[in-house]
C-alpha positions as CSV (number, residue, x, y, z in Angstrom):
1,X,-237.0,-20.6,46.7
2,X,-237.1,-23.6,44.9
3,X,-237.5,-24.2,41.0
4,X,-238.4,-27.2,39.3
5,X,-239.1,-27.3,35.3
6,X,-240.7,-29.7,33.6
7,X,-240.4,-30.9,29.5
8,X,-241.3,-34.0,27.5
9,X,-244.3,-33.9,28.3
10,X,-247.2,-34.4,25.2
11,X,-249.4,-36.5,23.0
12,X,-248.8,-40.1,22.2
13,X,-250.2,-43.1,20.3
14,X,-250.7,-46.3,22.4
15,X,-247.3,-48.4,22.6
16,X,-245.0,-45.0,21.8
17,X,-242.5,-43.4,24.1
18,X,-241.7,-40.5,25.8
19,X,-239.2,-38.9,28.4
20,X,-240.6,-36.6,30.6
21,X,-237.4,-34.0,32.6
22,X,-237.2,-32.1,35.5
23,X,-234.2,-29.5,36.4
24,X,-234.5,-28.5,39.8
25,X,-232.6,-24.9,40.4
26,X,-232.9,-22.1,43.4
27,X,-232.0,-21.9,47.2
28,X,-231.8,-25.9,47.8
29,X,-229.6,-27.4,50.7
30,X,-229.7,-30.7,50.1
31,X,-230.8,-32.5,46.7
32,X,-232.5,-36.1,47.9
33,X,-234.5,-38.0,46.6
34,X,-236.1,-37.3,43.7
35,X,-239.6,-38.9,42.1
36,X,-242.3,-38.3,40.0
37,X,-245.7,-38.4,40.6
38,X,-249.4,-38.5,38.2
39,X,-252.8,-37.7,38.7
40,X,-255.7,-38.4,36.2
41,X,-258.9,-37.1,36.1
42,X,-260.5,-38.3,38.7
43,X,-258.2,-40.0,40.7
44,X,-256.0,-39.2,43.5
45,X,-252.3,-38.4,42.7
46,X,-250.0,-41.7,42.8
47,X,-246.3,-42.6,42.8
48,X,-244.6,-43.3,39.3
49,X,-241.4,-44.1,40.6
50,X,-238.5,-42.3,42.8
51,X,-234.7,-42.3,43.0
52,X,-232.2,-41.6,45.4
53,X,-229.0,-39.6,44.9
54,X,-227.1,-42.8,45.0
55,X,-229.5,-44.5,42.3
56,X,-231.6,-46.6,43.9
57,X,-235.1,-46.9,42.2
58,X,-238.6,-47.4,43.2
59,X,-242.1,-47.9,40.9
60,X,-245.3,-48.3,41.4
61,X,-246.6,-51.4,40.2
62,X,-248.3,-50.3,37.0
63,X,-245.1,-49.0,35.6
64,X,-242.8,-51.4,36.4
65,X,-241.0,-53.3,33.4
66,X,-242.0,-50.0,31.1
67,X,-240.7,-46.8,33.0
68,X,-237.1,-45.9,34.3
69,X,-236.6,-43.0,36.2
70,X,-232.7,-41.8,36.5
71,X,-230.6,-38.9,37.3
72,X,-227.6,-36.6,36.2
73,X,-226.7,-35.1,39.8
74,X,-224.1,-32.7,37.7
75,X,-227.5,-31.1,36.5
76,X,-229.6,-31.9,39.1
77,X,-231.9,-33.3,36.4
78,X,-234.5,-36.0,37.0
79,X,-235.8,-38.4,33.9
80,X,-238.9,-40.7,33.3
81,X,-238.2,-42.9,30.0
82,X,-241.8,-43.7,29.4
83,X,-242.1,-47.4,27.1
84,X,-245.1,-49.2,25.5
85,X,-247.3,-46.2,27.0
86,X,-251.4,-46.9,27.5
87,X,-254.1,-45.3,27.4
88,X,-254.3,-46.2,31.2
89,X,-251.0,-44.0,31.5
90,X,-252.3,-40.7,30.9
91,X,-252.2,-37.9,33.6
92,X,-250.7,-34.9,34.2
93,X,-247.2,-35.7,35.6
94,X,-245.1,-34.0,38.7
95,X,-242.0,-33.7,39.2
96,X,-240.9,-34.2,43.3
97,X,-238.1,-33.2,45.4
98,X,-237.0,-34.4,48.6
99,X,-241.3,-35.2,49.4
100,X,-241.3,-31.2,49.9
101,X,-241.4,-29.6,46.3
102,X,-243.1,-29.9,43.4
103,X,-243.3,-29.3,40.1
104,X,-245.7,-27.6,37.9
105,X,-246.8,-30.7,36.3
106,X,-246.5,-32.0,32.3
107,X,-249.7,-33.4,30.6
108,X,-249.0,-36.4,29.2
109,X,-251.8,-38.5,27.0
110,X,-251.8,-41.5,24.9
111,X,-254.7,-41.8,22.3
112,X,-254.8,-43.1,19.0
């Protein structure tokens, strides 16, 4: 069975930062791609960004310019550097692996 934990996670004032993990342990074949996802009240669950095992990145347009999502494939960690956060950014956050897995999800929100 697979395992992903989640951290980072918490309240933020508008224009702070935060970096959101995931470790990803348990009965995996193959470690892919890796992504995280959000969902805020009311709205359907959206890509934040992804990454392959050989680095290549993808982000949803809101994001772009302020996240970066990387890796450390010894640890089979994920990362999200969250930058100049918004109000707008607040969700709870999942952690994804290979489209099939998921994490528990990390509430993240950004008030002042």
């Amino acid at each position: 069975q697979v395992q992903l934990v989640e951290s980072g996670g918490g309240l933020v004032q508008p224009g702070g930062s935060l970096r959101l993990s995931c470790a990803a342990s348990g009965s995996i074949s193959r470690i892919g791609t890796m992504g995280w996802y959000r969902q805020a009240p009311g709205k359907q669950r959206e890509l934040v960004a992804t990454i392959t095992r050989g680095d290549t990145t993808t982000y949803g347009y809101s994001v772009k310019g302020r996240f970066t999502i990387s890796r450390d494939n010894a640890k089979n960690t994920v990362y999200l550097q969250m930058n100049s956060l918004k109000p707008e950014d607040t969700a709870v956050y999942y952690c994804n692996l290979n489209l099939n897995y998921w994490g528990q999800g990390t509430q993240v929100t950004v008030s002042s």
